[in-house]
C-alpha positions in Angstrom: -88.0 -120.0 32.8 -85.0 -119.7 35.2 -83.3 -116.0 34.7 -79.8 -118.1 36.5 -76.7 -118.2 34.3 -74.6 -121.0 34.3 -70.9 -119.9 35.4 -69.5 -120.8 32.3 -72.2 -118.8 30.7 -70.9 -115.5 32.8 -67.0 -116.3 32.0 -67.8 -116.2 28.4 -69.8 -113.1 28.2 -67.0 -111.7 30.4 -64.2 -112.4 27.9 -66.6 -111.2 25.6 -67.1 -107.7 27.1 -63.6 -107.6 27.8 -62.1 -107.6 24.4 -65.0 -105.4 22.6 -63.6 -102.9 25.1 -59.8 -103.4 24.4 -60.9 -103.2 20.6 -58.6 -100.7 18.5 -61.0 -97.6 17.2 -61.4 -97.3 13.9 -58.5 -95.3 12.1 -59.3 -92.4 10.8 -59.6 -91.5 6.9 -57.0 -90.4 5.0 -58.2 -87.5 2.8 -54.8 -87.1 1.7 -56.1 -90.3 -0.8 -59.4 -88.3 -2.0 -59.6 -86.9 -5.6 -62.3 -84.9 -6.8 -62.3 -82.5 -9.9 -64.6 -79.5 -10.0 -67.1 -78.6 -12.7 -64.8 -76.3 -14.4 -61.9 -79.5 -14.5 -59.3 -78.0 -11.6 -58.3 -80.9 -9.4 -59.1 -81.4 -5.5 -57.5 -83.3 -2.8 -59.2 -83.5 0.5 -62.3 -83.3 2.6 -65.0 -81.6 0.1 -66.8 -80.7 3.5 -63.5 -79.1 4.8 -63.5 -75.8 6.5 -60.8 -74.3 5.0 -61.0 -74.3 1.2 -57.8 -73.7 -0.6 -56.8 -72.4 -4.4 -53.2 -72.8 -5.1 -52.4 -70.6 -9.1 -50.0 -72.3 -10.4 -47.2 -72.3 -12.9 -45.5 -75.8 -13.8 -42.1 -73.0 -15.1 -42.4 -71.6 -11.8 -39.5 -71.7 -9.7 -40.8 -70.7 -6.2 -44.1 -73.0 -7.3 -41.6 -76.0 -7.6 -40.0 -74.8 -4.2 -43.8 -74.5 -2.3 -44.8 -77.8 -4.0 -41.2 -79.9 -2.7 -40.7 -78.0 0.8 -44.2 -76.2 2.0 -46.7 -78.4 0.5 -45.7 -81.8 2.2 -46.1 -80.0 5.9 -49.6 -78.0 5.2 -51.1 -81.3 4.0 -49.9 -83.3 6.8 -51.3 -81.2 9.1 -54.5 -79.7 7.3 -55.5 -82.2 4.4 -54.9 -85.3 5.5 -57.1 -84.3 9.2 -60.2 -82.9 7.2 -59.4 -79.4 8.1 -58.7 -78.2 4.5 -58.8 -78.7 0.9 -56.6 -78.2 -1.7 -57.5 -77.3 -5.2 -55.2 -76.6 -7.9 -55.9 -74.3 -11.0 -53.6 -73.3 -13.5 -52.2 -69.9 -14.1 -50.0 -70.6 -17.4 -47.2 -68.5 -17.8 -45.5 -69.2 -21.4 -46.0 -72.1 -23.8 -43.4 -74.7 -21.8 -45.8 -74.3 -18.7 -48.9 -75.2 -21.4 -47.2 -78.7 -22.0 -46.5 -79.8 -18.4 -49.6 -78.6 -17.6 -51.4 -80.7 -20.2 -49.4 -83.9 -18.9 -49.7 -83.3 -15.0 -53.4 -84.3 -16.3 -52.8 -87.3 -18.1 -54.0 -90.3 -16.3 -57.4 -89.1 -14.7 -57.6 -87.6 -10.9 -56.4 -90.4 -9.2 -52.9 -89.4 -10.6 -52.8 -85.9 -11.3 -51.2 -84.9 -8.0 -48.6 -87.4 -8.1 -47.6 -85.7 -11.7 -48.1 -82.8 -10.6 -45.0 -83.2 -8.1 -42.8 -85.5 -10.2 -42.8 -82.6 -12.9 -42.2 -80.2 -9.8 -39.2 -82.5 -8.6 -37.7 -82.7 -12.2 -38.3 -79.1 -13.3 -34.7 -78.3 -13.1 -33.8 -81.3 -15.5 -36.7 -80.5 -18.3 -37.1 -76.6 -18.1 -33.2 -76.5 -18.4 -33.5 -77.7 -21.8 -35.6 -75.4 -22.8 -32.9 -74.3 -25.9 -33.2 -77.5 -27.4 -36.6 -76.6 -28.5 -36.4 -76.4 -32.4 -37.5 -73.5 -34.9 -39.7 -76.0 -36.5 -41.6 -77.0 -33.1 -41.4 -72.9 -32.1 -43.4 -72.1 -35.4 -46.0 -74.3 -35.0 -47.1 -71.5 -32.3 -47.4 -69.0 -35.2 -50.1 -71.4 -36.8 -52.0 -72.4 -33.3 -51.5 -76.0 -33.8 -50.7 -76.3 -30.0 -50.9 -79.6 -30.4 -47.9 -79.9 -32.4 -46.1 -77.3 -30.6 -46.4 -79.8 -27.8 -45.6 -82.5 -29.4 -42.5 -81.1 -30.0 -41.9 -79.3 -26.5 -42.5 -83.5 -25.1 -40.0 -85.0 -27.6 -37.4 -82.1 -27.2 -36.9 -81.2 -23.9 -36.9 -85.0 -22.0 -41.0 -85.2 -20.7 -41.2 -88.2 -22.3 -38.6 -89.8 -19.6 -40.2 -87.9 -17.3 -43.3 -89.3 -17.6 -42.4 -92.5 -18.4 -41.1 -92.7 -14.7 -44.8 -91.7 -13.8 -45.8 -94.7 -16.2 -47.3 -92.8 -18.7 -46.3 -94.4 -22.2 -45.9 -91.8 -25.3 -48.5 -92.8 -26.8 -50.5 -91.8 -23.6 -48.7 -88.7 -23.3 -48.9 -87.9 -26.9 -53.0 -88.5 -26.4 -53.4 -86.4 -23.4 -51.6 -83.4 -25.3 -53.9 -84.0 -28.2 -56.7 -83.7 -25.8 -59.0 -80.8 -26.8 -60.9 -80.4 -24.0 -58.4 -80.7 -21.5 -56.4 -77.9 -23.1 -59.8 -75.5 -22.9 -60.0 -76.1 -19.4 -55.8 -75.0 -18.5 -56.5 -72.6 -20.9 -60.0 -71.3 -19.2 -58.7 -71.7 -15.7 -55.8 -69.4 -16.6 -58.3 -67.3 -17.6 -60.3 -67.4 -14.8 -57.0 -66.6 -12.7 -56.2 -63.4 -14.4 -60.2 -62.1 -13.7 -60.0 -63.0 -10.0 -57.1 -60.8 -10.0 -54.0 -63.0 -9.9 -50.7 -61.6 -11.2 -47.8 -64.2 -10.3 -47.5 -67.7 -9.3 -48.0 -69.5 -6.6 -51.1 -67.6 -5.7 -54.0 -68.6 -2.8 -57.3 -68.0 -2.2 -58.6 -68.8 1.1 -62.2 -69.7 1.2 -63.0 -67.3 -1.8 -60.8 -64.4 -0.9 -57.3 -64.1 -2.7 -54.3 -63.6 -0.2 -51.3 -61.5 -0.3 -48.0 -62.4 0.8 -48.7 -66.0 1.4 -45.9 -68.3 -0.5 -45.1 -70.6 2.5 -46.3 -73.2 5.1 -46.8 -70.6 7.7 -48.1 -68.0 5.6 -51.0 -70.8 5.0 -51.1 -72.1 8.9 -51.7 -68.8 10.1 -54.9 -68.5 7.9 -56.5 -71.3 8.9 -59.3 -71.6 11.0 
């Protein structure tokens, strides 16, 4: 068998080798779009593998929260989430009642929409928490009684989260099932829980890789602890 290639042979294979080597790489993923949630229901965004593992404590009534969430939180995942070089896990450190209600509905919708709640209600917080005085007697005593569900009922009707999240696209009736949710409200209530025994006293609040941090409430606070 002849071991000669024809010319036109050769020009083909040329072309060939010549446009598998001008071929784009392959883009690299976007962790930025990966949801996980953790066995005891806090929310993750990122590489799970990620060398840099970070807890962010926070409160929905929080005003320096709402401030990390709208001007330090877009930069740090940018440059650390979206690469692969850190996670970010949120658990809830509840402050009062209101913070109870938002933090209900930043979970309605499953994972896959919990972090886009998470910064509407962050990006609205002056509108909602500013009418906090509209909240009735009759919606305030439901505390007295534990029927939290009710209380929050009330808190969703009275204060404007139902336009809120209707601009998320979460119907009333949605909203109304999420804060009727039993479960979810053991796990805010248990990871608030779980914040005050690891030693956390205000909000926002991060641990690095298992150790809780001091004095970090900013972009570079969080840059200069990564690895």
């Amino acid at each position: 068998m002849s071991h000669i290639m024809k010319s036109g042979s050769i020009l083909v294979l040329g072309a060939f080798a010549l446009a598998a080597g001008t071929m784009a790489a392959p883009a690299k993923k976007n962790w930025l779009l990966t949801f996980s949630v953790t066995d005891k229901g806090a929310h993750v965004m990122g590489n799970p593998a990620a060398p840099n593992k970070v807890v962010e404590y926070l409160s929905y009534t929080c005003g320096h929260c709402a401030d990390f969430e709208m001007n330090h939180s877009p930069a740090f995942k940018t440059q650390f989430v979206a690469t692969g070089k850190a996670s970010l896990e949120i658990r809830n450190m509840l402050l009062n009642p209101i913070d109870l209600t938002a933090a209900m509905l930043a979970r309605c919708g499953g994972k896959d929409r919990f972090f886009g709640n998470q910064k509407h209600l962050f990006a609205t917080q002056a509108t909602w928490l500013g009418k906090a005085k509209n909240i009735s007697a009759a919606t305030q005593a439901h505390l007295k009684t534990e029927n939290y569900t009710a209380y929050m009922t009330g808190v969703y009707n009275e204060i404007g989260l139902g336009l809120i999240m209707q601009q998320r696209g979460i119907t009333p009736v949605q909203a109304k099932a999420c804060l009727a949710d039993k479960a979810a409200l053991k796990t805010v209530l248990d990871l608030t829980d779980g914040g005050a025994a690891a030693g956390v006293t205000g909000t926002p609040t991060f641990m690095i890789n298992g150790v809780l941090q001091d004095h970090v409430h900013s972009f570079a606070d969080l840059k200069a602890k990564m690895k």
